[in-house]
Each structure stands twice: as C-alpha cells, then as structure tokens.
N, C-alpha and C positions, 0 to 999 in steps of 0.2 A: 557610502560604503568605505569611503576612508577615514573615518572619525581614529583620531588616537584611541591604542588600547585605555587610557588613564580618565579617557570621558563619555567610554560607550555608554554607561549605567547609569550612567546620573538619572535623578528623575527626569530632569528639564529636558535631557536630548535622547532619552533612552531610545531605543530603534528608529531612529530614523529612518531606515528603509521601508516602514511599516505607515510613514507617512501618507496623507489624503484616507485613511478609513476612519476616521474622525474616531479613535478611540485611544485613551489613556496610557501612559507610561506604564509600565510594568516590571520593568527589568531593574539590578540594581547589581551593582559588582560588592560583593563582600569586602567591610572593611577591618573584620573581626575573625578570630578561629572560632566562634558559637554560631550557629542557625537556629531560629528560630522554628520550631517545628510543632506538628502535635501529633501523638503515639497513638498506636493501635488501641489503646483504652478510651482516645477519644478526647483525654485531659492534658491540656499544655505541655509542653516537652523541650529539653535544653539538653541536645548532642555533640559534640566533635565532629564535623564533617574537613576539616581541616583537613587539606593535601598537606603529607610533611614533604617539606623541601628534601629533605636526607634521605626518603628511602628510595630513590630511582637507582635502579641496573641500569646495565651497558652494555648494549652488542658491541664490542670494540670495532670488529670488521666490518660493521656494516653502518656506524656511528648513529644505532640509535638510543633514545633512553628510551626507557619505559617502566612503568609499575602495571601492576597488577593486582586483581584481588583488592580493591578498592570500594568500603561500601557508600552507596551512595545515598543510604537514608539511614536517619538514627536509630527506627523503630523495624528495621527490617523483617516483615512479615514471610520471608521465604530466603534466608540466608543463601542458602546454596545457588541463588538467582541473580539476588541483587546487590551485585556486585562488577566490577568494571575495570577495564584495562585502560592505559591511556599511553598512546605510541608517538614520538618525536621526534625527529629530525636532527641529529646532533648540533647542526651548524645555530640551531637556534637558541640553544642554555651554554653555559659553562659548567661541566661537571669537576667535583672536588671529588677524589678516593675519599672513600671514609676508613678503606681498610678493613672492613666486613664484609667487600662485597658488592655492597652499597655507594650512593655516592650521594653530593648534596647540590643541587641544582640551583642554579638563579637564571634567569631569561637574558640571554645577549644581544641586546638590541641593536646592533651591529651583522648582525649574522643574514644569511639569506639564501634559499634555496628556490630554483628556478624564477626568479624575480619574486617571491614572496619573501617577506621577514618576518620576525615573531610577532608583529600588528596587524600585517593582513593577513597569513596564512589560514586558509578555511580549516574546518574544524567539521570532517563527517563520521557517522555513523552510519553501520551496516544494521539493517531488518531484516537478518535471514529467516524469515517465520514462516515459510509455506506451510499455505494451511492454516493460517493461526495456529502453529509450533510454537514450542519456547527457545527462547536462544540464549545456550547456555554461554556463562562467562569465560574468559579465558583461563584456564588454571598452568599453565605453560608458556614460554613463549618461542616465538613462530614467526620468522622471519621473511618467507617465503608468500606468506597467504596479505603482507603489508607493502611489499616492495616496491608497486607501483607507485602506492600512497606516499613514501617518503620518496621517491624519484621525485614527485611529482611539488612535494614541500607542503604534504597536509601534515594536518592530526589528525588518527587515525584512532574514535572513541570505541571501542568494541564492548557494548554493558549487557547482561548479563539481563532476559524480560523472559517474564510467565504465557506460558498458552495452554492451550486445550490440552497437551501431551503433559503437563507438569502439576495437574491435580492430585494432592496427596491426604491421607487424612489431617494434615498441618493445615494445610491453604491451598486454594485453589489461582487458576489459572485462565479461568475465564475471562470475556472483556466484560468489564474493561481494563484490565490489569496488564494487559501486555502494554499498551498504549503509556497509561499511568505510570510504570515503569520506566518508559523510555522518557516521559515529560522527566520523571524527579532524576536521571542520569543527565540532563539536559540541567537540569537547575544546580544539580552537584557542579560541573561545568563554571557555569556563572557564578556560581558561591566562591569559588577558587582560583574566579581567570584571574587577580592580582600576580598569583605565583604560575600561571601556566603562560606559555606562549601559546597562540593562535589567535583571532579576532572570534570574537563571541558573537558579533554579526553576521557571521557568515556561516552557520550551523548546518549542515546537510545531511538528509538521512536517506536513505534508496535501499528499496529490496524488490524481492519480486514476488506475484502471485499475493499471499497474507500479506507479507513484508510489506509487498508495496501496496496493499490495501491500508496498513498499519502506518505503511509513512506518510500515503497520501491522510489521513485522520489528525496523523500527529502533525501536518502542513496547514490544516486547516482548520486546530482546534488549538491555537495560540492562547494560551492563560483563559482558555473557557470554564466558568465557573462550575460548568458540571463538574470537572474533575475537581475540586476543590477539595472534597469532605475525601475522595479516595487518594489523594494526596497528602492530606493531611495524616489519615490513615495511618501510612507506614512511615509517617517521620520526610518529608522529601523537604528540600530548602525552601520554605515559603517568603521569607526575609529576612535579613541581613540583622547585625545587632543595634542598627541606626531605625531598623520597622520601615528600609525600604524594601519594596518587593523583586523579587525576584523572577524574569519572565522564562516559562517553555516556549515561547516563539520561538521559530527560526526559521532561514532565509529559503531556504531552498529543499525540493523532492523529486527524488528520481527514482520514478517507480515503473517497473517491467508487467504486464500485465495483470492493474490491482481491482481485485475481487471485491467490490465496496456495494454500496447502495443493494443491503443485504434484506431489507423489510421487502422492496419492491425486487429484489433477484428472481423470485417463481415466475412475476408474471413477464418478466423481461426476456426470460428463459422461451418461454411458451411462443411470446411475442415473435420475437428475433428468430426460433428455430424452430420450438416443439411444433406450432402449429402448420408446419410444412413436412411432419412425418406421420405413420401410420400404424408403427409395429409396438410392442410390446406395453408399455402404459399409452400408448397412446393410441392402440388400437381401436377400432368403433366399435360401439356397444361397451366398452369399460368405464366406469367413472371419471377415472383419470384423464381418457378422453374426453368428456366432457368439459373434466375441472381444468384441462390445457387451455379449450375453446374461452373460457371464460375468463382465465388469467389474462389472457392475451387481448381479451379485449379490458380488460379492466386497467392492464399495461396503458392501453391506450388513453384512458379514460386521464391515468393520475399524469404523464404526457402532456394532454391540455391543460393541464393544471398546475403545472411546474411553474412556467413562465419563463422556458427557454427562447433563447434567441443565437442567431447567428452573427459572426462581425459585421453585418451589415443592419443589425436591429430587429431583423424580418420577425416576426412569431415564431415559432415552431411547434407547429400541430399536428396532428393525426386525424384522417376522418373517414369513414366510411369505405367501403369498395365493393364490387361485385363479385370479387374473386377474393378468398382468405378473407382475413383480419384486420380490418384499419391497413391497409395497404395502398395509402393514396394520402396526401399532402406536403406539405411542406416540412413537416420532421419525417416524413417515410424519403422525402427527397434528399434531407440530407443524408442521412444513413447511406444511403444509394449514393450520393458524391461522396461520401467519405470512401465505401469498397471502391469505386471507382480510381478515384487518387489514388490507392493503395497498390490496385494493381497497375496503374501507369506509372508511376513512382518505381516499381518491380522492373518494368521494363524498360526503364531511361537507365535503373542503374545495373542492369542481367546483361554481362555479356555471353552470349551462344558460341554453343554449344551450354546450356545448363544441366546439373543434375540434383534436383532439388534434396535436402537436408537438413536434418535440425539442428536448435543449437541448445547450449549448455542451460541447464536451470541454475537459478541463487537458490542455493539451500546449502543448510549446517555440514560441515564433515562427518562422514559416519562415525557416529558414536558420541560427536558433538567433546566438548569441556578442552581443546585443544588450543590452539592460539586464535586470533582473529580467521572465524572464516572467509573464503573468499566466495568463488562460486564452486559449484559444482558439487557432487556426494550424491548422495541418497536422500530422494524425498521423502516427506512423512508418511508414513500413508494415508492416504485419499487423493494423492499426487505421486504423477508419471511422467517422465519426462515427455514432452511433447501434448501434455495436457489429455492426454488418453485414458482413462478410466478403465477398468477390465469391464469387455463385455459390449462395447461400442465405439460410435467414433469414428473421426476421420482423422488420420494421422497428417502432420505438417503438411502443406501441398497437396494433399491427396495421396502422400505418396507412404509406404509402408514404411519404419523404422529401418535405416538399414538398406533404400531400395538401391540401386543400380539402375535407374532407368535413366535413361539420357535425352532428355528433349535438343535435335541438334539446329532447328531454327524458330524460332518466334512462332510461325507458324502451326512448327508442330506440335508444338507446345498448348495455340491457342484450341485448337483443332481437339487435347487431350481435354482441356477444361469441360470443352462445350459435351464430351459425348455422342450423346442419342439427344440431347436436345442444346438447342442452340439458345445461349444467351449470350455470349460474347463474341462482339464484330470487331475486328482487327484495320486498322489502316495504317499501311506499310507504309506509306510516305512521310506520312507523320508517326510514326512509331508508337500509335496510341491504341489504348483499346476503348468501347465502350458496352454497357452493362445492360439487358433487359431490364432487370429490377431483382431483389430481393431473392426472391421463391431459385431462381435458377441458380446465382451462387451458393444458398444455402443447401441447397441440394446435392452441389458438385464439392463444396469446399468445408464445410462447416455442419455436417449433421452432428446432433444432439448427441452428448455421451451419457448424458443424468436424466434420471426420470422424473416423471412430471411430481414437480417437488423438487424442484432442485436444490434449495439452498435450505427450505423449511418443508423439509418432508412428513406424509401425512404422520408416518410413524414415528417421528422425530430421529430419525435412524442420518441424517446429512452431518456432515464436520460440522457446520455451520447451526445444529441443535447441539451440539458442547460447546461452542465457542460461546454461544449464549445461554447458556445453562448455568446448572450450578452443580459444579464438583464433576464428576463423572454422568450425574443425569443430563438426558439432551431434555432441550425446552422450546417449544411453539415461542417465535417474535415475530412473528409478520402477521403485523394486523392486517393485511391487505389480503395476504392469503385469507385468513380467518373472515373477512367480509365476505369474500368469492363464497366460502364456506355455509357460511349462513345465509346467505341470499339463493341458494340452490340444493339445497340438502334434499329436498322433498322430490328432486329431480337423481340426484344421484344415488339416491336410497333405493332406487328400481334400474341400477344396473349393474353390470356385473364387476365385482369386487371391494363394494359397500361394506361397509362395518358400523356398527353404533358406534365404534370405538374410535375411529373418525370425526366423529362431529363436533363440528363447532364451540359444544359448551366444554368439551375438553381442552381446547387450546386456552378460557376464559383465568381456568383455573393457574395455568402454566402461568399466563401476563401476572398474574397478583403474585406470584413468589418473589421471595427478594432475597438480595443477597445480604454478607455479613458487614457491609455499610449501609444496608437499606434500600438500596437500589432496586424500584421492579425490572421486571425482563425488556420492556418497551425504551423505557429512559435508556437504558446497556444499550437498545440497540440504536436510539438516536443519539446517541454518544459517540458511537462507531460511524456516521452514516454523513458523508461529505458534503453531500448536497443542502442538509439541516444550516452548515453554518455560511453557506456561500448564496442563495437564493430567497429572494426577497418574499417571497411564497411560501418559505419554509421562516418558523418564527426564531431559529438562530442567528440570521442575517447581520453582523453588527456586534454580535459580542465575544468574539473570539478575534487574534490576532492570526490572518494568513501570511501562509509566505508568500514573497512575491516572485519565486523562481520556480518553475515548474519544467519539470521533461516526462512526457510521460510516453511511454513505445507498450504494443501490446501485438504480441501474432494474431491475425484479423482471422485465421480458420480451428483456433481453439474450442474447444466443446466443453470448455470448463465455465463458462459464464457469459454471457451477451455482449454483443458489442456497442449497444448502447451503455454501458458500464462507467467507459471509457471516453465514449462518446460526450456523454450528457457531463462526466467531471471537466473537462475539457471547456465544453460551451458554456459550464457555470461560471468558472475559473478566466473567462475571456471577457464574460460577460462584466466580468465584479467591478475590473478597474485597478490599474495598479500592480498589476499581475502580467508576468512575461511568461507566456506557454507554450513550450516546444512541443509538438505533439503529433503522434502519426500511428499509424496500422498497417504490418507489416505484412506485406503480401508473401505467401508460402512458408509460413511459420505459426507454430500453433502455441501452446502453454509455455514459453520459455523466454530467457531474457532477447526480446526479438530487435533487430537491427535491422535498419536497410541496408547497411556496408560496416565492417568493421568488426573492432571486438566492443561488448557492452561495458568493461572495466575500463578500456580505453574510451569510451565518447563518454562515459559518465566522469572521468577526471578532466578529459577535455571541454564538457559544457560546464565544471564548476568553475574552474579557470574564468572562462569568459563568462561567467553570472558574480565572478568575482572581481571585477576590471573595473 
C-alpha cells in the first residue's frame, strides 16, 4: 500500500494489493491527454479526458481546491449525470492565480495532512443512491457536506451516476448504469492520477441501503468483463495512449445496510420473516401465502447450494424441521449467533438507563445538484427513514419514530423484548443475553414491511422491477421466483387472488428483453449480484478484481430486506481469501447508517485511515 504514486500502474506491479487472486494487471496511469475509448455508436473513439492543471478554484478560508463539472467519458450518454467534482486539501498542490478566478495546480509533494501526503492520501467516493437513485453531480460548491474529508486529508470524488429516478426519453438509468458510471469516474481518476494528488490504490466508495448495494457490486466487480461493452458504450477510459489498461478496482467499501443478492431477495424475504406472519399477502387461503411457503423453502434449497462456510471451514446448510421452514442446521445456527452477537454487543456497549432511537440515513439533499452530499435529506421514495414502508413494520427497536420510552435497567429492557412470549434469557453476571431461535426475534423485532414479492413482485409493481427494467417499465429478474412459479401454478390457480396474468410464462417474455447494449434482464441482474463473483459455486469466481477492504454495518430489525443479505456477503467475502471484513448487525436500529457507538461519517474515515496504514 505504499508503492510511490510514479509506479502504481505500471503493468508489472499494478495493484498489488490485489495480490494472491491470481489474476492479471489491469490498471495503467495515463501517460498522454488522449484515452482510448469507444462511443455510443459502438465504433472506435479518441476523446480529451485530460484534467487541465489551470482550471481549479479556491476556497481560500478553508484551503481547498477543487473543480467541478468534470466529464468523465467522452461519449457521454446522459450529460447532465456524468460528470464529477474533485475536492483537495490545499496543503497537497501548489496553486498559481491565474487571475480569472482560476488557478493552475501542480502536486507538492512536500505537503501533508493528518500524516497523509499526496502519495498516500486515500481517494473516496460517496453512493448516495438509496433505492437505486441517481446521484446527481455537484453543480456548486459546498464546503460544509466535505469538511470532514479534508480534516481528515482525503480526496473527496463526488461523480455524478444514473438510477431508476433518472429515466428520460434520452437514456435510461437502469443497472446497470449506475454501477458502470461509477467504474468510468474511477477510470477518469487513473487516466489523470499523473496530475492529481492521492494514491490511486486506495480508492473507497460507501453508501447506504442502493448506495451501499451499488458499492458493495462496484467492490466486487474489479475490471469484470461484463461491463466491458457498457463501458465501452459511453466512451469511459479503457487505456492509456501506450494500450495499457486501465483498472475500476479499488481498495476498499463501506457499506450501511446494502440491499444486494436481488434474484434470490423474495425467497430470502419469506425465509428470514414472511414465513413467521399471517396477515395480509400472507394470509391462509391467498396465493401468496402459498407462494411465501415455497419461496422460503426454495431460499433453503439454493443455501445448500451456495457453498458457504464459516471461519472455521464448517459447511453451512439448512435442513428440514418440524416447526416452520428449514429452521434447523448449521446456516439456521449461524443466523441465530449472528442476532445473538448483535444483541450482546448492544448490551456490552448500552449504558442504562436507555432510550432507544434511530439514526440518520445516506441519502442526496433534497432537490439533489448541490455540493458533495453528505448524509441525511430525504429519501427516494420507497425509502423511510428507519426502513419503514407505509403500512407495516416494526420501527428501530420496536420502538415508534419519535418514542420516549425509557428502559431504566437491562432488565427491563429484556422483559420488553420478550412480551407475551419468551425468547430471551438474560444473565446478569455476565451481562449476556441468549436467543430461543429465529421465529421469536422475528416476531418481536423485525416483522415484514413488503409483501410477498418483495424485491420481484408478482405485479412488477417493486423499486427493484425499474431498477432492472427498462426505461420506466418495471421487469420480472429473478429466475428463482419464476421457478417457485412454475412449479406450483396449478396449486395457486385455485386460491384466492390468482390471476392468469401472474404466471410464469409472463415473466419468460420480460428475461428475453434487452436493453440498448444488448444486455438481457438476467445478465443486468447477475451483473448486480455479489455473491456471482465471490463464490466458487457461482461461475464468476476469478474473474473480476475484489477489494480487499470491507466494513460493512446493517440495523439487524429492518423490514427492508433479510438479514441473510448481509450475512451470506460477509461469509462469501471471509471465505475468498485476502479480504479483511469488518462486519456486524446492529442491535435496535433498523434501515439506516447503523453503528454500534459513534457517528457513521466518523468510523467510516476512521476505518479508511487504518485500511490505509
């Protein structure tokens, strides 16, 4: 991690941190103002991606530079998007007046902020996409939403990616184009570290909810050839004018509860919660009760079949039980020590009297196009703070938006969990608690706020049918659901809330559409889907570049998506080799950037620091 900036990209030594996954160099630092690119036409293409030295502004008071409004492909297929800010540290360039305004930058390699200088300083990116939103570029600048960042001595890349909210009749915004965006602002980057200070090895990107679905993807899909042709696409820096490559790897993701492994999300959904409720789609006698029961064993099914394991090597399976769904093995056990940890971890760092509350989401400032956002604003919708959905749900804790309730000893606290029925035993001498299983925290902490269908609903009516869609249409991608589908029709057709217009051969039609690089709906959504390039089970394994820095925090009583989600990216990412994962679930916090102490801005600049030592 300390290679001089002058010899990150060579071919010979290019990321070494990426070292032991036995896979090829990639990365190359520009030694030319021309990138090699190819245009939305599809035919060869020769752009300017050149950062001019001359045109950075000056916060004087606050000595930082920066530009803005920088595009970062030649052929840019959605202007108003892709485009990128780039924020500095003064202590790290020398600036000249130009006398316009302007000034002319060189890198003072002398210079140094919090022990970083212009060779090491990391270099992150914010994903505020909740929801797979778009996050719009900075058109301003904003000194307040960076300050941490340059206290702290990063660069601070704010670029400008498409989502599901920025479909227009120009271009659309589906994935995988948020992701792809974010790769070719990553390659703009490398194309031009000669002239910028930071280490190009130490790349970080973090957001939450999409965002951090979007960075964990973009962490785990290092120079994957899927994205090749949709890079190609809008002109992104493919190589250098020497025809070396150019790598999107990068070092590290800090991601707050990321909504990923979206093919298998229904039956995870069902698995994990739906199959412990009763009321509304999931009532007896509806279909969709039915189609819960079967997701949730089929959850189980593709489980054995993944090829997890725990640090200790064990298998992790699911099998059978007399009570619910696959509720007995050794992946039902760890699920059950993971909630476990979570709430003793709660209670090692709770001091009493408690009053439990939530905390801030990552998302855009309302209205979005402002300076670098930080956290906070207004979600997109299909997003609430506290991962609440209208219309169900169990808020942070159990506890209402807003509550006042005061638990004044451990005790009483544990006494509130349990209810009318008892899952959790307390022992006060050891300050520990312990869990029946499953069925009783989901019940007291974590009911369902989506209906059965959560991520690929029958009506294509989910975020999660535009994000894989095309344009404004939503689109059927989970082949998984669509087996459940077909293998039970003739059973759901005789209960109540069936429709022909449901079935199976309708989602066949949705997988053969494709989009305006050819892409079907299936490939989009194993593009998106983490676990593809990390497990040996799945046929990505090997050819994409991961990072080897990982943090990943998630509120353990969210009704926004399963806690296997996080769980299973986690035990992939432990499993791989080479990969350092901080990784935890955050007891009494639901949809939101969740901590077990702290603020999330601050342990996210404090773990880059030490992933950067």
């Amino acid at each position: 991690m300390d290679l001089s900036r002058r010899s990150l990209f060579t071919s010979a030594i290019a990321f070494s941190l990426f070292s032991g996954l036995g896979l090829t160099a990639c990365a190359s630092r520009a030694s030319s103002n021309t990138a090699s690119s190819t245009g939305a036409s599809g035919t060869a293409a020769t752009g300017s991606l050149a950062l001019s030295s001359a045109g950075w502004s000056h916060d004087a008071e606050n000595d930082v530079y920066y530009q803005i409004g920088l595009n970062y492909v030649t052929s840019p297929i959605a202007p108003d998007y892709e485009t990128l800010g780039i924020y500095v540290p003064g202590a790290y360039v020398t600036g000249i007046d130009n006398g316009d305004g302007t000034h002319k930058v060189t890198v003072n390699t002398s210079g140094s902020v919090n022990g970083f200088t212009p060779a090491t300083a990391p270099v992150v990116l914010p994903v505020n996409t909740p929801g797979y939103a778009s996050q719009k570029p900075p058109t301003q600048y904003s000194y307040d939403s960076i300050s941490e960042y340059m206290a702290a001595g990063f660069i601070y890349v704010h670029a400008g990616l498409r989502g599901k909210d920025s479909n227009t009749d120009s271009y659309v915004g589906n994935a995988p184009w948020g992701v792809t965006d974010l790769k070719a602002a990553v390659r703009y980057l490398r194309y031009n570290s000669a002239s910028l200070p930071g280490s190009m090895d130490r790349i970080f990107v973090f957001g939450h909810s999409g965002g951090g679905a979007q960075s964990s993807v973009m962490g785990v899909s290092g120079d994957s050839p899927l994205y090749t042709t949709y890079l190609e696409h809008l002109g992104a820096a493919m190589t250098s004018s020497d025809g070396t490559a150019i790598s999107d790897a990068i070092a590290g993701v800090m991601a707050w509860c990321p909504i990923t492994s979206l093919n298998v999300g229904n039956a995870a959904y069902e698995w994990n919660m739906g199959q412990f409720a009763s009321s509304g789609t999931r009532a007896e006698g509806t279909w969709t009760a039915a189609y819960s029961k079967d997701l949730a064993a089929a959850f189980a099914e593709t489980v054995n079949e993944l090829g997890l394991t725990d640090s200790k090597g064990t298998a992790l399976k699911l099998e059978r039980s007399s009570k619910g769904v696959y509720l007995t093995g050794s992946y039902y056990d760890h699920v059950v020590a993971e909630i476990t940890t979570s709430l003793n971890n709660f209670l090692a760092d709770t001091a009493f009297p408690y009053t439990p509350s939530s905390r801030q989401m990552a998302g855009m400032e309302p209205g979005g196009g402002g300076g670098p956002s930080g956290q906070g604003g207004t979600p997109p919708s299909g997003e609430t703070p506290g991962g609440q959905n209208p219309g169900g749900g169990q808020p942070p804790g159990g506890e209402s938006s807003g509550s006042s309730t005061t638990y004044t000893t451990v005790e009483e606290y544990i006494a509130y969990l349990n209810g009318e029925n008892l899952w959790v035993t307390y022992d006060s001498a050891s300050n520990t608690a312990t869990i029946t299983g499953l069925q009783g925290f989901v019940t007291s902490q974590k009911n369902p706020s989506k209906d059965v269908g959560a991520f690929d609903a029958p009506d294509r009516s989910a975020t999660e049918n535009i994000v894989m869609g095309k344009g404004t249409q939503g689109l059927h991608f989970s082949k998984l659901s669509r087996d459940v589908l077909a293998a039970n029709e003739s059973t759901y057709s005789s209960l109540t809330g069936w429709s022909d217009d449901l079935a199976a051969s309708t989602w066949d039609s949705d997988f053969a559409t494709t989009d305006e690089v050819g892409g079907d709906v299936l490939s989009r959504a194993q593009m998106y889907e983490p676990l593809y390039y990390l497990l040996k089970s799945q046929s990505g394994q090997g050819s994409s570049r991961v990072a080897p820095n990982w943090r990943i925090r998630s509120g353990i009583t969210q009704g926004d998506a399963a806690s296997t989600v996080e769980i299973n990216l986690a035990l992939a990412l432990q499993a791989l080799g080479g990969t350092k994962v901080d990784f935890a679930t955050v007891w009494g916090q639901g949809h939101t950037m969740a901590e077990r102490t702290g603020d999330g801005t601050a342990n996210f600049i404090s773990w880059v620091k030490e992933a950067s030592s």
